[in-house]
Backbone as JSON, one array per atom type, in Angstrom:
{
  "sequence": "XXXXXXXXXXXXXXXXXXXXXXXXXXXXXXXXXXXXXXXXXXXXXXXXXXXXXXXXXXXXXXXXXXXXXXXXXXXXXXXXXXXXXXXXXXXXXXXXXXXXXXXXXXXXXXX",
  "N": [[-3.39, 26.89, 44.94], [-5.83, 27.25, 42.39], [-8.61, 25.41, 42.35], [-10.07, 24.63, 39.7], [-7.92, 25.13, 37.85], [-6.2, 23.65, 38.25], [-7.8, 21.15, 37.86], [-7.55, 21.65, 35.11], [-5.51, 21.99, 34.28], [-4.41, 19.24, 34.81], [-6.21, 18.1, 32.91], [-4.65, 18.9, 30.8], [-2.67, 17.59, 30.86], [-3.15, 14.98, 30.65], [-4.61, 14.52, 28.26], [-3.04, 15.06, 26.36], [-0.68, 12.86, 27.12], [-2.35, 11.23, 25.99], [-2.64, 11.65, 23.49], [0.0, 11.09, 22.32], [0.01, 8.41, 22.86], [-1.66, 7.55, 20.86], [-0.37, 8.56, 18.48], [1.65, 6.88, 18.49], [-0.13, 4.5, 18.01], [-0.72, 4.8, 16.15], [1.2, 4.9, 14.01], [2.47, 3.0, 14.23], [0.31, 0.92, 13.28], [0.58, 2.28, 10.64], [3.24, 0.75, 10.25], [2.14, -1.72, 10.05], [0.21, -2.04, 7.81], [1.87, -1.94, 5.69], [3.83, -3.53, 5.34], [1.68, -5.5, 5.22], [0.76, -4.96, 2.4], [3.13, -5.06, 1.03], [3.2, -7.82, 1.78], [1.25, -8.76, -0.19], [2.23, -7.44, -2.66], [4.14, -9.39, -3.14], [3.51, -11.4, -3.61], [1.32, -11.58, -5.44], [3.08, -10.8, -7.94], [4.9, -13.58, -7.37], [2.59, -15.07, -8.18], [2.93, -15.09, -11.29], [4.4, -16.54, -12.24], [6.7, -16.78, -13.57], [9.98, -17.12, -14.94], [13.37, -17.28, -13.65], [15.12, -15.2, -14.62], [13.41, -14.09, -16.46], [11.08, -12.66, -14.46], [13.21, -11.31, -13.05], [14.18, -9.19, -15.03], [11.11, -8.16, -15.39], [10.64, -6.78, -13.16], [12.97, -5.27, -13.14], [11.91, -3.65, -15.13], [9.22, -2.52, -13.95], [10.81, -0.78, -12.13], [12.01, 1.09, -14.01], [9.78, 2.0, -15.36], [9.09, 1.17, -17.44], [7.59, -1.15, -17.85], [3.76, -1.35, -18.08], [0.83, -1.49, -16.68], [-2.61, -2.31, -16.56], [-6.26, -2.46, -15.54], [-9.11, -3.91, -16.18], [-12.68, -3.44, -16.88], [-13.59, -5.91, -16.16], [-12.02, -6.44, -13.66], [-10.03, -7.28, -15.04], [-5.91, -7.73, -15.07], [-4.33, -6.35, -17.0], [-0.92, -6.73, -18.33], [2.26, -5.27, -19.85], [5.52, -5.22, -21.19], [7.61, -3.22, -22.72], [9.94, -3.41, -23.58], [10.63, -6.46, -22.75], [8.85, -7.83, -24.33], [6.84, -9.12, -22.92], [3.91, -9.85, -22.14], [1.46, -10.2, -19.98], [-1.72, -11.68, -18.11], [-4.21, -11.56, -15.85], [-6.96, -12.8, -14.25], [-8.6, -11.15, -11.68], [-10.18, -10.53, -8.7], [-12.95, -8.52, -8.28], [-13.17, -6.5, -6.21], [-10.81, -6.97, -5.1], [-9.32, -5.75, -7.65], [-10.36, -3.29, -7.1], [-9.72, -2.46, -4.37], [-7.1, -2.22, -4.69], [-6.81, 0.17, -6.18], [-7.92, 2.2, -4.54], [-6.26, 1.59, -2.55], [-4.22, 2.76, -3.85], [-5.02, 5.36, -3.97], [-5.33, 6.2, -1.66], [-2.51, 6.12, -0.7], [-1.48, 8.39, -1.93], [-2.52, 10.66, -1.25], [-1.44, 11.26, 1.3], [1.1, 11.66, 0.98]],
  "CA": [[-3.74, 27.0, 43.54], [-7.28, 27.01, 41.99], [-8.55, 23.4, 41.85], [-10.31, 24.81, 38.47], [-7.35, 25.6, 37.55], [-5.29, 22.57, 38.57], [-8.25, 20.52, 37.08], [-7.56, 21.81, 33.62], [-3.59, 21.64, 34.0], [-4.38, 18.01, 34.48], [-6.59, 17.55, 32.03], [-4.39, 19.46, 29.39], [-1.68, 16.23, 30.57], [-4.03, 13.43, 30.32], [-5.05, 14.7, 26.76], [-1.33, 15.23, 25.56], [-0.56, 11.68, 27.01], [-3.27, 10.4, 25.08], [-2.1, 12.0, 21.7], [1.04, 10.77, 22.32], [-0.25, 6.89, 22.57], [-2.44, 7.46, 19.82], [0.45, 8.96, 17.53], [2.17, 5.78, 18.43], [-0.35, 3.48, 17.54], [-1.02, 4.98, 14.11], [2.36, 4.6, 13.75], [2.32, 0.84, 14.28], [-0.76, 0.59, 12.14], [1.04, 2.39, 9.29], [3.69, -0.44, 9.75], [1.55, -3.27, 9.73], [-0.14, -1.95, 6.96], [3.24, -1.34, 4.87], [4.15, -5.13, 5.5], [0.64, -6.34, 4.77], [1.07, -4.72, 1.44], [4.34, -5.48, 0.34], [3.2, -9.21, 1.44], [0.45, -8.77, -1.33], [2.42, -7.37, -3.7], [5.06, -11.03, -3.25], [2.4, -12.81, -3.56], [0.93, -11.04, -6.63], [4.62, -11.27, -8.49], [5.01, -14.65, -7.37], [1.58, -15.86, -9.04], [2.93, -14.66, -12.57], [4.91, -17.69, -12.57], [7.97, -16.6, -14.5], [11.09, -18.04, -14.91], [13.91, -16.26, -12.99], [15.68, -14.04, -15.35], [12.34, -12.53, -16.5], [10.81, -11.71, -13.4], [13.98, -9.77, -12.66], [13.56, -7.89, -15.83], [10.53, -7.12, -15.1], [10.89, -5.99, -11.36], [13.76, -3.55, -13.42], [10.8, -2.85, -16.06], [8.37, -1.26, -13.25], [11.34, 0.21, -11.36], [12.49, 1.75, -14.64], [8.8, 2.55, -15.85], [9.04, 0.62, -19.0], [6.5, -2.32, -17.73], [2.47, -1.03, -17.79], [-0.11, -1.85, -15.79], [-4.06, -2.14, -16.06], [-7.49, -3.12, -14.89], [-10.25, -3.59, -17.44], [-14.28, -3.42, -15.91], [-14.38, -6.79, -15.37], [-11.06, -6.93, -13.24], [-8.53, -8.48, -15.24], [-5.08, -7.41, -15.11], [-3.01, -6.72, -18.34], [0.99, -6.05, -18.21], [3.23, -4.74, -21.24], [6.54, -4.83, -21.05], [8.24, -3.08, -24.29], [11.6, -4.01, -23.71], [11.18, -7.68, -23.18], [7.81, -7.93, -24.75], [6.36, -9.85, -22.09], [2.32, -9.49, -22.15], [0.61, -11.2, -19.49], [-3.24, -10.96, -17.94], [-4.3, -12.07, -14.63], [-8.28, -12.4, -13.46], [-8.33, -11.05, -10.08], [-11.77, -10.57, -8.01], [-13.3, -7.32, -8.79], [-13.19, -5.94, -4.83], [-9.07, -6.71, -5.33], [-8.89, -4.79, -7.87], [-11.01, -1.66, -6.62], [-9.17, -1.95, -3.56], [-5.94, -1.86, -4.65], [-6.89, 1.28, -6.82], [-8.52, 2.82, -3.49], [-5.14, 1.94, -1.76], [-3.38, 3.98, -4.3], [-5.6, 6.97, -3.97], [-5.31, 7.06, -0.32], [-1.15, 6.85, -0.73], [-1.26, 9.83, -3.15], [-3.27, 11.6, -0.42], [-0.95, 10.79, 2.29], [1.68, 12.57, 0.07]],
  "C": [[-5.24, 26.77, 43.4], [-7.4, 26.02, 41.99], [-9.34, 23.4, 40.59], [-9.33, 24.6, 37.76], [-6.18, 24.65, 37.43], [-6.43, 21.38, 37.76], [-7.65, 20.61, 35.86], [-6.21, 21.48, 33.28], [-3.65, 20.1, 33.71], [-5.0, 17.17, 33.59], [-5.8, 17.38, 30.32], [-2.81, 17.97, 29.36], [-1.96, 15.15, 30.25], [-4.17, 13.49, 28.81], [-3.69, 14.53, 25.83], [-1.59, 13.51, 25.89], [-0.91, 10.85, 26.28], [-2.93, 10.06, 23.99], [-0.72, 11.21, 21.41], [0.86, 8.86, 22.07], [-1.04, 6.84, 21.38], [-1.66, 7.48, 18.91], [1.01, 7.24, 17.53], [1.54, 4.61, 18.22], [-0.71, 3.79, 16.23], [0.14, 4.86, 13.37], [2.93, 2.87, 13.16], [1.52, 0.3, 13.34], [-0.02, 0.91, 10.84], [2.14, 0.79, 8.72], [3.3, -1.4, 9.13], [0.99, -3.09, 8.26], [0.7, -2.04, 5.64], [3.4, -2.93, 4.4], [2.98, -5.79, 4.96], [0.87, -5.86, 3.01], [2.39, -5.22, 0.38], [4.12, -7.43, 0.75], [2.28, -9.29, 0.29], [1.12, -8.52, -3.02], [3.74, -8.4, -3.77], [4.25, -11.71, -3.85], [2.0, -12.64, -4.98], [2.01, -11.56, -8.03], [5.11, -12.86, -8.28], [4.04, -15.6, -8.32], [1.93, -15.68, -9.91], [3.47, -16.01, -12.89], [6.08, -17.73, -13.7], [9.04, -17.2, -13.92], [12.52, -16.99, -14.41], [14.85, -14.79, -13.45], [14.38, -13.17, -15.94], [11.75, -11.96, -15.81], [11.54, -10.56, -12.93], [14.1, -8.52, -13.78], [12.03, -7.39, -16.15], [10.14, -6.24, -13.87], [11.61, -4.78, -12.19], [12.92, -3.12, -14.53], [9.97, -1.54, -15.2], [9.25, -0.62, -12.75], [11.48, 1.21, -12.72], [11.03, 2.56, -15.39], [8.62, 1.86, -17.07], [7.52, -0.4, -18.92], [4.83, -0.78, -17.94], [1.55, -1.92, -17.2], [-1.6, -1.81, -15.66], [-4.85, -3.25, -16.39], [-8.45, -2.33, -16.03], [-11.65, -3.28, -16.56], [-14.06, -4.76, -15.58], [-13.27, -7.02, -14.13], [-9.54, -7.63, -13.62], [-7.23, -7.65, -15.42], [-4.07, -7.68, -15.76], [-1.74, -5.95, -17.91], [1.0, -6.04, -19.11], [4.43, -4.3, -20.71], [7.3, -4.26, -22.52], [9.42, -3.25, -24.55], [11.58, -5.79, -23.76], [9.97, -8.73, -23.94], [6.95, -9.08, -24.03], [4.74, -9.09, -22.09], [1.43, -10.51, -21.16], [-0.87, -10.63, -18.69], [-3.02, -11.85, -16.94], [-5.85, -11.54, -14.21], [-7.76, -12.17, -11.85], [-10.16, -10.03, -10.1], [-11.85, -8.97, -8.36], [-12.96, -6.21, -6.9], [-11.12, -6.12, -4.92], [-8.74, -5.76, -6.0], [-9.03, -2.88, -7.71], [-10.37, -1.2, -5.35], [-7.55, -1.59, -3.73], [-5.44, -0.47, -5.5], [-7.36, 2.8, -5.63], [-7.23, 3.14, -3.09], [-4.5, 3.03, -2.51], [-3.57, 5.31, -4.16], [-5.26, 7.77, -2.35], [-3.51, 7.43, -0.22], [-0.46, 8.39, -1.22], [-1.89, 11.31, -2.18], [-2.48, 11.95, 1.08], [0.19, 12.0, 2.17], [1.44, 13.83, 0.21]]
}
């Protein structure tokens, strides 16, 4: 056989191999990332400091869409719930909230 020719065969396996460990660590990364997130958003829900029957209506507020959600300029974070009229605000650091508006953009992109 060519040893050009046998070079390139082996290069075209080394390269696959590669892709193949690579796929699998972006894979892993997506995990970790998934988990780091969903520990943020415990943590987030936990700081509200509600009492246990309203947290769960409003966990079934955002699932159901009823709750709202926003970030003013300086960072602060207002809720509205219209079903159980729950209104609460939360300062959070200005880089929290730009990143967690970033994260959303890149999920929507992912999509």
């Amino acid at each position: 056989m060519n040893m050009r020719l046998k070079k390139v065969l082996d290069d075209i396996q080394k390269t696959e191999n590669k892709i193949l460990e690579l796929q699998e660590h972006v894979r892993q990364l997506r995990i970790q990332k998934k988990q780091m997130e969903d520990a943020e958003i415990i943590k987030a829900i936990r700081s509200m400091k509600m009492d246990s029957r309203k947290m769960l209506t409003f966990l079934d507020g955002i699932q159901n869409g009823t709750v709202t959600m926003q970030f003013d300029e300086e960072g602060n974070l207002s809720m509205d719930s219209s079903e159980t009229g729950i209104k609460k605000e939360e300062n959070m650091d200005r880089e929290m909230s730009t990143g967690l508006i970033e994260e959303r953009e890149d999920l929507e992109d992912e999509e």
